[in-house]
C-alpha positions, 0 to 999 in steps of 0.5 A: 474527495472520490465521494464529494466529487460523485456525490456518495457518503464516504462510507459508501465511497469505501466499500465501493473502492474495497469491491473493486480492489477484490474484483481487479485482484480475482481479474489478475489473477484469473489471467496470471497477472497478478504481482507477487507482493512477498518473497521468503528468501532472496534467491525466491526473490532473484529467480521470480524476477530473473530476465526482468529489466524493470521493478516498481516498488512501492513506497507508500508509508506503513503504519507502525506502532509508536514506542512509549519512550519519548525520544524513541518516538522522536526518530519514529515522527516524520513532521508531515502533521506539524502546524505551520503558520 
């Protein structure tokens, strides 16, 4: 969309947008803003956000790879690219 609506090539629109994630990521860094994306226990997790009253996730799908056995992938399908008519 990006692409059409500023008139660029799609490849283009990526490769811009992957410039600008680093760019703002060495910026908040740099400046020590940068949020932290893992922890390895749950006390490294409870001490980094101790004294904080909010916490954004993030909930956007991940991928994951499909199993080969037909009804394991039934629990695996969300239905968002069913055809309705």
């Amino acid at each position: 969309m990006m692409g059409y609506l500023i008139g660029i090539d799609p490849s283009n629109v990526k490769r811009n947008q992957s410039i600008g994630i680093r760019i703002l990521s060495e910026a908040l860094d740099s400046i020590g803003c940068m949020p932290k994306r893992s922890f390895d226990t749950v006390e490294e997790f409870q001490e980094y956000f101790n004294g904080h009253k909010k916490l954004i996730l993030d909930g956007t799908e991940q991928r994951v790879q499909r199993p080969k056995n037909k009804e394991k992938q039934k629990t695996m399908y969300s239905g968002k690219k069913k055809v309705t008519q």
